[in-house]
N, C-alpha and C positions, 0 to 999 in steps of 0.2 A: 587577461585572456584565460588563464588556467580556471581564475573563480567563474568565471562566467560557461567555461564548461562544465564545472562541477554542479552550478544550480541547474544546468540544463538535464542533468542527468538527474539529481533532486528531483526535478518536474515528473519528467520519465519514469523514475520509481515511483512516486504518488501515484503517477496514471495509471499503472500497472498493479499497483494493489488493490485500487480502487475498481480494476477491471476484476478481479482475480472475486472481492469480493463480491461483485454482482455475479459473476459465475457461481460461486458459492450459493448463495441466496437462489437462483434460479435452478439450481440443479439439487438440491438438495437432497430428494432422493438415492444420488448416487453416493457408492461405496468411496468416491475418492473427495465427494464434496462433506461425507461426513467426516471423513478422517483429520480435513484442516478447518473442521468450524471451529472445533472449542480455542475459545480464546484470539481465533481469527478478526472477529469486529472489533473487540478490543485495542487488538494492535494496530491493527489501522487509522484507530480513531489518536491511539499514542502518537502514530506515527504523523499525521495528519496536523495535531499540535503542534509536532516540533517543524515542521512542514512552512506551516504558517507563522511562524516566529524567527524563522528565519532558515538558513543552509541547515539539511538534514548531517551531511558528513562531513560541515568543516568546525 
């Protein structure tokens, strides 16, 4: 039970980065979307590996 709320949260966080960097990319003129680019696709993409390999937090 426990693991299976923790991958659903895993999901959650992906979808949520995933959202954050197309706001990124779409806004980018702004003062708050430049501030989290550098290094933002990067992590995502880290993040995304570990993602697909299996539970990001266990």
């Amino acid at each position: 039970m426990l693991r299976a709320i923790f991958k659903s949260i895993d999901s959650m966080v992906m979808l949520r980065r995933m959202a954050l960097l197309a706001w990124i990319g779409s806004h980018a003129e702004t003062k708050l979307a430049q501030l989290h680019m550098p290094g933002f696709a990067d992590g995502t993409a880290t993040l995304a590996e570990r993602y697909l390999r299996g539970a990001i937090w266990l």
